[in-house]
PDBQT receptor file of N, H, CA, C and O in Angstrom, charges set to zero:
ATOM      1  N   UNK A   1     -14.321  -2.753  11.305  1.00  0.00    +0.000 N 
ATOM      2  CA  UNK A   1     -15.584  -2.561  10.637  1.00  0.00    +0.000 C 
ATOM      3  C   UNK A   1     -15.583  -1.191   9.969  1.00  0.00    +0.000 C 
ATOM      4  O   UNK A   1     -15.010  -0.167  10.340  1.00  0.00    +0.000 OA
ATOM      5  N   UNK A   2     -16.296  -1.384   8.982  1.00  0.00    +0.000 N 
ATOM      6  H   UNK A   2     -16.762  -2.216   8.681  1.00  0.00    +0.000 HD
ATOM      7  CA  UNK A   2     -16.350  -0.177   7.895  1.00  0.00    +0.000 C 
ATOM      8  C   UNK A   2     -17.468   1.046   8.456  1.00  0.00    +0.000 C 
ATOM      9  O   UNK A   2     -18.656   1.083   8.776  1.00  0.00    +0.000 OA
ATOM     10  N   UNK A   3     -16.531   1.823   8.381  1.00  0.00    +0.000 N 
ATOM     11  H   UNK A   3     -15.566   1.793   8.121  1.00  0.00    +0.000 HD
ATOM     12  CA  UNK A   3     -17.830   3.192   9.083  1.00  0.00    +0.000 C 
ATOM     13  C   UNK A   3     -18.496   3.641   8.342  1.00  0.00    +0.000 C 
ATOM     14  O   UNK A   3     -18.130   3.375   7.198  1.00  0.00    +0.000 OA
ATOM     15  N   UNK A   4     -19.534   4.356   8.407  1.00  0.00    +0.000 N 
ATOM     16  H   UNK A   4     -19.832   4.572   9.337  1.00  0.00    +0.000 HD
ATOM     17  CA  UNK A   4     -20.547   4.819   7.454  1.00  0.00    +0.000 C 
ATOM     18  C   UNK A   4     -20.133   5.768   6.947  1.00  0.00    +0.000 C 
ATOM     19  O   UNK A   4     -20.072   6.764   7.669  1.00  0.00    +0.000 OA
ATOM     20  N   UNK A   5     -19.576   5.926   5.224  1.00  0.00    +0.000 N 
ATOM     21  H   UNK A   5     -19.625   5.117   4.638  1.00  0.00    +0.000 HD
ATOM     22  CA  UNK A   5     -19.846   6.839   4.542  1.00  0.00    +0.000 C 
ATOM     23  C   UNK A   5     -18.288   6.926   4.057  1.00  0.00    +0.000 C 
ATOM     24  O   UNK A   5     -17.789   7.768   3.311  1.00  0.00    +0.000 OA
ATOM     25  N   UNK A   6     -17.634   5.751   4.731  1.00  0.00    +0.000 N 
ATOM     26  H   UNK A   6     -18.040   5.066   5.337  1.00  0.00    +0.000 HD
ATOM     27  CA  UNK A   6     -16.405   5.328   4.451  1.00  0.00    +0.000 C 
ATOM     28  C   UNK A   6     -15.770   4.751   2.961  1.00  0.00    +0.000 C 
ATOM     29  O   UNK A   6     -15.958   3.609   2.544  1.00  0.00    +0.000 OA
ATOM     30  N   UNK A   7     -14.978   5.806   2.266  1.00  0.00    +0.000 N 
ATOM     31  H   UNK A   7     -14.825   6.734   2.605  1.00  0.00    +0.000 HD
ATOM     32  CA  UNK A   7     -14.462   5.022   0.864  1.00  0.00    +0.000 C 
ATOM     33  C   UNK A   7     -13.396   4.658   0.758  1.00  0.00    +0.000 C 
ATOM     34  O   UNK A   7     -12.406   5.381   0.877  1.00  0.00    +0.000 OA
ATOM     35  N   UNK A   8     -13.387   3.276   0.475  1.00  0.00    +0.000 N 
ATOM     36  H   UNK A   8     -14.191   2.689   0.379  1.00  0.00    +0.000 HD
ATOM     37  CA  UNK A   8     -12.147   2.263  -0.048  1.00  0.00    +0.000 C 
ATOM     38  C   UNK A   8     -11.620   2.700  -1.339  1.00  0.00    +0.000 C 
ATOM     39  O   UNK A   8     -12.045   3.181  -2.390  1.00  0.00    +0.000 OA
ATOM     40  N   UNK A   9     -10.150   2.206  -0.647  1.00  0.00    +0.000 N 
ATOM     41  H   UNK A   9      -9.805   1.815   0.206  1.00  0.00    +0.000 HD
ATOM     42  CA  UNK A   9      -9.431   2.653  -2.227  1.00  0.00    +0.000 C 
ATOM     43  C   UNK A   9      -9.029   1.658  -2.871  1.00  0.00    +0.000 C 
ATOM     44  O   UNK A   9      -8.700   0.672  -2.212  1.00  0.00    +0.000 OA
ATOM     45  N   UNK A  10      -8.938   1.612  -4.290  1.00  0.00    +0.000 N 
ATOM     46  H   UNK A  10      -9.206   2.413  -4.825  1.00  0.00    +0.000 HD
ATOM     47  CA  UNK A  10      -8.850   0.304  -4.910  1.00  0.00    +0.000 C 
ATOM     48  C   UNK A  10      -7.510   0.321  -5.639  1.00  0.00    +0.000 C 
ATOM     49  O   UNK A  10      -7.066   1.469  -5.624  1.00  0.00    +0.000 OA
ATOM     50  N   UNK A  11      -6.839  -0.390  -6.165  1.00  0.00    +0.000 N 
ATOM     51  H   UNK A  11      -7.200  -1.323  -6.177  1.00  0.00    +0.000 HD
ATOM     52  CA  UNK A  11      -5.453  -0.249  -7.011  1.00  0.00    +0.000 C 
ATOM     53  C   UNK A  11      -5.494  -1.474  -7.550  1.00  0.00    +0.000 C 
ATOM     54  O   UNK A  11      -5.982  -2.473  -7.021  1.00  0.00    +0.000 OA
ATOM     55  N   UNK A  12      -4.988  -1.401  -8.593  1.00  0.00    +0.000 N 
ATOM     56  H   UNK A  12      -4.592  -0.590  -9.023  1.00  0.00    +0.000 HD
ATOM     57  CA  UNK A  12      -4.755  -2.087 -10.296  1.00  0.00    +0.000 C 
ATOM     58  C   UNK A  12      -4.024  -3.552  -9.331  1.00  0.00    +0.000 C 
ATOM     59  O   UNK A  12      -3.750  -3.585  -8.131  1.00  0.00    +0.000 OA
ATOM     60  N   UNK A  13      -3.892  -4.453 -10.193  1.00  0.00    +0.000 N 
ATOM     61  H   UNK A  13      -4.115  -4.426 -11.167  1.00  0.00    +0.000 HD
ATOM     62  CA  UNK A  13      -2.952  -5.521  -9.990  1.00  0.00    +0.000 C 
ATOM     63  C   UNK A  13      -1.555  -5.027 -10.390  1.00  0.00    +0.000 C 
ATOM     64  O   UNK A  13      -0.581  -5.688 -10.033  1.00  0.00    +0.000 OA
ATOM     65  N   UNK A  14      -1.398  -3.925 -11.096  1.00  0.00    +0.000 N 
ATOM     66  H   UNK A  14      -2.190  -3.387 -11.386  1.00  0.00    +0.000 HD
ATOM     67  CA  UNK A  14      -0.322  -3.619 -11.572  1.00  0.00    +0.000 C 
ATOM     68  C   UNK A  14       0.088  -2.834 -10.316  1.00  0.00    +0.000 C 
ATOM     69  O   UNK A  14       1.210  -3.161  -9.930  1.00  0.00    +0.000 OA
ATOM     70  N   UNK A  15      -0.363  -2.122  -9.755  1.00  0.00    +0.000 N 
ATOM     71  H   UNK A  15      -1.275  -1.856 -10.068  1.00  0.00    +0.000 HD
ATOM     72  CA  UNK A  15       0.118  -1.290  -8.565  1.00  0.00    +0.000 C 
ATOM     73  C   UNK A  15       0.237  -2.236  -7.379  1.00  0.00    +0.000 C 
ATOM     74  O   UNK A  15       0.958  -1.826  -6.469  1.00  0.00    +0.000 OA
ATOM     75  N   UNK A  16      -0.329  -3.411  -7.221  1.00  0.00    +0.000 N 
ATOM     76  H   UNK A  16      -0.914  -3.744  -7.960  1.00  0.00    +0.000 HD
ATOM     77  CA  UNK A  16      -0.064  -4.288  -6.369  1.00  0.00    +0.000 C 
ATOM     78  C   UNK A  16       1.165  -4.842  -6.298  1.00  0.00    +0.000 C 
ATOM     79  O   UNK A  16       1.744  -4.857  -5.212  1.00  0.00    +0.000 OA
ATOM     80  N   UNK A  17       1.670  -5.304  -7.272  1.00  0.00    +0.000 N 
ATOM     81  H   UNK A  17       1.200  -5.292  -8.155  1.00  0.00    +0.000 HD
ATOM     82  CA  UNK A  17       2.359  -6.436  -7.780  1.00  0.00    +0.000 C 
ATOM     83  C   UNK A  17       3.746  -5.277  -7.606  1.00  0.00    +0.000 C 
ATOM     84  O   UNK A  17       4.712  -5.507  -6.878  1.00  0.00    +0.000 OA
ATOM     85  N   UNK A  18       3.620  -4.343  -8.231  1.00  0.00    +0.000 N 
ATOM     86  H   UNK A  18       2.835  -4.157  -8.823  1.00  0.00    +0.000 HD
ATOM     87  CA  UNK A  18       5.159  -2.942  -7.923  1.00  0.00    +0.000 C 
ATOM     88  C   UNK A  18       5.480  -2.910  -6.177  1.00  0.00    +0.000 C 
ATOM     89  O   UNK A  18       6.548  -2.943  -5.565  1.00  0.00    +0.000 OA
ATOM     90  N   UNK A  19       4.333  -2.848  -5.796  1.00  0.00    +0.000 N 
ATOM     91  H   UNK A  19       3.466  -2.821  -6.293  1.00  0.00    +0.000 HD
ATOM     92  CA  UNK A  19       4.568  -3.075  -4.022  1.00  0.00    +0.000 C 
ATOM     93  C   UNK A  19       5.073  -4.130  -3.143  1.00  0.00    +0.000 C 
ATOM     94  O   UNK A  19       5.707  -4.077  -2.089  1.00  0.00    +0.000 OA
ATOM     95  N   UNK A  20       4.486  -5.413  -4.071  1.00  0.00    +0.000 N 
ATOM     96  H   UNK A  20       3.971  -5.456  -4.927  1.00  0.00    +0.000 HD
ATOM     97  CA  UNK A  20       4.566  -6.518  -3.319  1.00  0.00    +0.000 C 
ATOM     98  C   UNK A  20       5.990  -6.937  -4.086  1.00  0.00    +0.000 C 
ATOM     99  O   UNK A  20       6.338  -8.032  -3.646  1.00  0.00    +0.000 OA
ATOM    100  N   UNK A  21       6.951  -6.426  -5.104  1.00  0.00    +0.000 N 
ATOM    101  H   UNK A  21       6.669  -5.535  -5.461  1.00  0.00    +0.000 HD
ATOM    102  CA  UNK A  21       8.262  -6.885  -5.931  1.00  0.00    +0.000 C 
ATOM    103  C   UNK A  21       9.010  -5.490  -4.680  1.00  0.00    +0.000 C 
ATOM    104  O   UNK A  21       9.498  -5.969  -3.656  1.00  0.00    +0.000 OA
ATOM    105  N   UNK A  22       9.049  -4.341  -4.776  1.00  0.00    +0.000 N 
ATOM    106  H   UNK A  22       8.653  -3.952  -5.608  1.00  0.00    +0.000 HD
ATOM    107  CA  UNK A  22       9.645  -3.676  -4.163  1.00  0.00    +0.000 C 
ATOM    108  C   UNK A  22       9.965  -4.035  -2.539  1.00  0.00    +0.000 C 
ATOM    109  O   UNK A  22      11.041  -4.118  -1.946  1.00  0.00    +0.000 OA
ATOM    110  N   UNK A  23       9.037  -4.153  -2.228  1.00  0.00    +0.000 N 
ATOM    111  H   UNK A  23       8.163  -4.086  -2.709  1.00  0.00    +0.000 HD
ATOM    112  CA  UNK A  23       8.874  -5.265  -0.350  1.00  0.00    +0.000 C 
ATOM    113  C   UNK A  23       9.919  -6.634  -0.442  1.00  0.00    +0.000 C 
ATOM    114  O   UNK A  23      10.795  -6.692   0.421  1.00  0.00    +0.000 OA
ATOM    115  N   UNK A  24       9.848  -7.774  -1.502  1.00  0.00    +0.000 N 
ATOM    116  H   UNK A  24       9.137  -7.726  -2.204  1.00  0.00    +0.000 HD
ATOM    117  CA  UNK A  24      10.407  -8.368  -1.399  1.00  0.00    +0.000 C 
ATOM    118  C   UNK A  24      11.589  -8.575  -1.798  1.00  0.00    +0.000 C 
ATOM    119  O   UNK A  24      12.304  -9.393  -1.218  1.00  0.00    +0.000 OA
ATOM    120  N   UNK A  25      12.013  -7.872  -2.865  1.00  0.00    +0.000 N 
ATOM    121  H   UNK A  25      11.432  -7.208  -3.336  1.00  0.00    +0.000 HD
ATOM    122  CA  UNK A  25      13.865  -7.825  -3.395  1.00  0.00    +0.000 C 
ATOM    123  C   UNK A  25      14.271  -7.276  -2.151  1.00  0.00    +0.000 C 
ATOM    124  O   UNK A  25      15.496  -7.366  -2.078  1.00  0.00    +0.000 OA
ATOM    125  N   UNK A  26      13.694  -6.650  -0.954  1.00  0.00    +0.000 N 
ATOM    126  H   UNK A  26      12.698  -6.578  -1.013  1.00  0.00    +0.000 HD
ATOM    127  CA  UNK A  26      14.111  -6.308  -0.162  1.00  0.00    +0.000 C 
ATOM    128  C   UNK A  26      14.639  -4.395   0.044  1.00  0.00    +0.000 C 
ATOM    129  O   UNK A  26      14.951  -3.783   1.066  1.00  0.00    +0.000 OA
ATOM    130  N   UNK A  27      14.536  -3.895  -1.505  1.00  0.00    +0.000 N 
ATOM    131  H   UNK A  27      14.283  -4.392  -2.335  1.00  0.00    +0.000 HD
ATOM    132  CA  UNK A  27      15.492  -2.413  -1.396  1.00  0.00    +0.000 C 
ATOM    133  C   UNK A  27      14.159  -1.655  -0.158  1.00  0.00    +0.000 C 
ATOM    134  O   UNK A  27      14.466  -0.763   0.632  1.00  0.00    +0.000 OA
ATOM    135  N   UNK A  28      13.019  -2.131  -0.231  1.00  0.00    +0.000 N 
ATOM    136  H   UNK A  28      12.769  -2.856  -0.872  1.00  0.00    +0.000 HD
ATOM    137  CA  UNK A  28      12.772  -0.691   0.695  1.00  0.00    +0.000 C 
ATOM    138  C   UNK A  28      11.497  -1.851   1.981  1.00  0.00    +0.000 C 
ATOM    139  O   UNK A  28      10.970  -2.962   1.926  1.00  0.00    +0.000 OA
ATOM    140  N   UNK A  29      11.541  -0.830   2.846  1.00  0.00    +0.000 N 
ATOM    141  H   UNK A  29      11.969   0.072   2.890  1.00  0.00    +0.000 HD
ATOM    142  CA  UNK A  29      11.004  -1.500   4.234  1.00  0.00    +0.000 C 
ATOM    143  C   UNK A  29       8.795  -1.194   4.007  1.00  0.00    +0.000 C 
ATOM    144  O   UNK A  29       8.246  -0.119   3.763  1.00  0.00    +0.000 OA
ATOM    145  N   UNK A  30       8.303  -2.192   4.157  1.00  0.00    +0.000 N 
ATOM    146  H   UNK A  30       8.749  -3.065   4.355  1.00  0.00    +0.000 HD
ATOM    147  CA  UNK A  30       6.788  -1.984   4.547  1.00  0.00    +0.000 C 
ATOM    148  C   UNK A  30       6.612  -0.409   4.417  1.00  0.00    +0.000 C 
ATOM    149  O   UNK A  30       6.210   0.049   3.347  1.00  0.00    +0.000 OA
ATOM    150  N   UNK A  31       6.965   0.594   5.702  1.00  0.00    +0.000 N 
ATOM    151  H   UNK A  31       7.291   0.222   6.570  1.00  0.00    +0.000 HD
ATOM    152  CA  UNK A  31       6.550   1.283   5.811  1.00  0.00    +0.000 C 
ATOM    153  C   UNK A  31       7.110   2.110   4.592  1.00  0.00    +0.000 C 
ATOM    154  O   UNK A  31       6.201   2.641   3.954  1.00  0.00    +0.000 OA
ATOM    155  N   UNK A  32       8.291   2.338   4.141  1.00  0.00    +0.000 N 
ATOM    156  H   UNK A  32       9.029   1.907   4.659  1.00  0.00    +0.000 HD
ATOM    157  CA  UNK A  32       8.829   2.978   2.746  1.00  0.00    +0.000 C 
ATOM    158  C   UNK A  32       8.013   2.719   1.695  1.00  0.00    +0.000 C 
ATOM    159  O   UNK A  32       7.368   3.606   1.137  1.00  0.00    +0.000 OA
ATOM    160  N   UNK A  33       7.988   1.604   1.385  1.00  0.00    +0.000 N 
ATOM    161  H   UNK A  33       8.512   0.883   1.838  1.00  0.00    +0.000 HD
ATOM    162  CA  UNK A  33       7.169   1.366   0.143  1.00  0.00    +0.000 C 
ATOM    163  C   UNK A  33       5.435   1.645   0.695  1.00  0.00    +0.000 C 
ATOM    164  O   UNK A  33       4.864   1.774  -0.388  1.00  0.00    +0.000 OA
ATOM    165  N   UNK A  34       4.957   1.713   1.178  1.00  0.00    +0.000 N 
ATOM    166  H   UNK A  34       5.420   1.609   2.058  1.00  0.00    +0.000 HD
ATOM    167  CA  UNK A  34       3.737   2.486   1.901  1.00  0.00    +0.000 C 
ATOM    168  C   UNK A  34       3.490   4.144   1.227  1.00  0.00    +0.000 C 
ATOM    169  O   UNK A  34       2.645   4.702   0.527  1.00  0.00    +0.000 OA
ATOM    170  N   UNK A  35       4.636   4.467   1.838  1.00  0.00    +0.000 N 
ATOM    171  H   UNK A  35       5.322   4.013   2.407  1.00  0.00    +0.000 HD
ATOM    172  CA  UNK A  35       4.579   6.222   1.973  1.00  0.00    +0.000 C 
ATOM    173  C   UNK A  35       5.136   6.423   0.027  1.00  0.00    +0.000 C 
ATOM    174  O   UNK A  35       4.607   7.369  -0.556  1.00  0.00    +0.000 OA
ATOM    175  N   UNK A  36       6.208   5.474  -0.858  1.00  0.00    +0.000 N 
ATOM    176  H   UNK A  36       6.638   4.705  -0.384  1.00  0.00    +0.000 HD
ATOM    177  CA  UNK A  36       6.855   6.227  -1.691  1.00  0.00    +0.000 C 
ATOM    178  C   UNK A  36       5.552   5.788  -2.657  1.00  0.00    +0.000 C 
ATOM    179  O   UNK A  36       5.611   6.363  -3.743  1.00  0.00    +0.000 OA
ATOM    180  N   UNK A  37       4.372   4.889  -2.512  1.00  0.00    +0.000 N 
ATOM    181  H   UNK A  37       4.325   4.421  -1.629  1.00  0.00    +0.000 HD
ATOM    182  CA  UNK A  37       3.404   4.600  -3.411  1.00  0.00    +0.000 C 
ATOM    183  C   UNK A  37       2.796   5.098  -2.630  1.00  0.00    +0.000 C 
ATOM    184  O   UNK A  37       2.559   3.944  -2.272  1.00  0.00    +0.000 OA
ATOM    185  N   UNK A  38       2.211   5.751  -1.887  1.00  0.00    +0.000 N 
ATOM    186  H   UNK A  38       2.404   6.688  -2.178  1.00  0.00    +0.000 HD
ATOM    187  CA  UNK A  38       0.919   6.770  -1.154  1.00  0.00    +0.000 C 
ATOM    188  C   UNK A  38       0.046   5.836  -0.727  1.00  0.00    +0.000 C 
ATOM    189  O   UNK A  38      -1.099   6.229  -0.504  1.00  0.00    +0.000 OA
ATOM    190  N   UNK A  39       0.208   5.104  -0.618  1.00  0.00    +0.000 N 
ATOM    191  H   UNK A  39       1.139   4.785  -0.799  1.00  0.00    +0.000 HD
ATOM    192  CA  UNK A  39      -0.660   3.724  -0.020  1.00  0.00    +0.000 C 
ATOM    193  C   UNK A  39      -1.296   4.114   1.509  1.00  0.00    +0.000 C 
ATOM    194  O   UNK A  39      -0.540   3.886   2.453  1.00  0.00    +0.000 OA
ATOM    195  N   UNK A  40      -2.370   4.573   1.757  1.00  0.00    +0.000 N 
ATOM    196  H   UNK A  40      -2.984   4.759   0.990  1.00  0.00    +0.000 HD
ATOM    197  CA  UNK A  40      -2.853   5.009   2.916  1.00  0.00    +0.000 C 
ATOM    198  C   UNK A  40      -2.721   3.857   4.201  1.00  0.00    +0.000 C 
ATOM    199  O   UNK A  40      -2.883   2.750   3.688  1.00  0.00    +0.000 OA
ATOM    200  N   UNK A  41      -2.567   3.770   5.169  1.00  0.00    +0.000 N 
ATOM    201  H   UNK A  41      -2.435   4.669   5.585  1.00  0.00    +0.000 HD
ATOM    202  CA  UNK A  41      -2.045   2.945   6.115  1.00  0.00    +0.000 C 
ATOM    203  C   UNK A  41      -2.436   3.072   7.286  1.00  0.00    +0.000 C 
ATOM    204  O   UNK A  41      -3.238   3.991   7.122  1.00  0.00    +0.000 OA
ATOM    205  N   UNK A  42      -2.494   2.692   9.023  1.00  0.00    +0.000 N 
ATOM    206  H   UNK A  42      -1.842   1.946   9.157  1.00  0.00    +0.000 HD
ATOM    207  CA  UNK A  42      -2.809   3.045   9.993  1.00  0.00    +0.000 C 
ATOM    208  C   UNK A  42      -1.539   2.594  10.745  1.00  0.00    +0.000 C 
ATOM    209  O   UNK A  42      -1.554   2.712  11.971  1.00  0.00    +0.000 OA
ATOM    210  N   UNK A  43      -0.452   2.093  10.150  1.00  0.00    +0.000 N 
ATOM    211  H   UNK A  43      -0.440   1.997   9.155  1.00  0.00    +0.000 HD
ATOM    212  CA  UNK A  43       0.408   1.734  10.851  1.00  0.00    +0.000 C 
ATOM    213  C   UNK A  43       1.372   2.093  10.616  1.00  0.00    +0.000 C 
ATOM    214  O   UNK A  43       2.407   1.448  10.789  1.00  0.00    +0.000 OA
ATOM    215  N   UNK A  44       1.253   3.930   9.867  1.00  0.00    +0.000 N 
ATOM    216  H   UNK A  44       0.412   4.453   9.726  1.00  0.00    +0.000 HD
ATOM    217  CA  UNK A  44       2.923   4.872  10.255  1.00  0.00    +0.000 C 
ATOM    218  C   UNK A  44       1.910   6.253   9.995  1.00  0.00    +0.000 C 
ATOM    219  O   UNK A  44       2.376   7.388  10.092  1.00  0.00    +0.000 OA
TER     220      UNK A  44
């Protein structure tokens, strides 16, 4: 649940789609492609 005063971050379909091609050709792992696009996370 969303806490009060809490802001979401939003990204393009274009920044999606670079994450979700990089994840699947396989060159870099979830958490890599996370950290090398700054993609905020709770799980590294």
């Amino acid at each position: 649940m969303a806490k009060k005063g809490q802001v979401f971050q939003q990204y393009t379909d274009d920044f999606k789609l670079e994450a979700v091609k990089d994840y699947i050709e396989g060159s870099s792992s979830y958490e890599v492609v996370a950290k090398k696009l700054e993609i905020r996370n709770s799980t590294y």
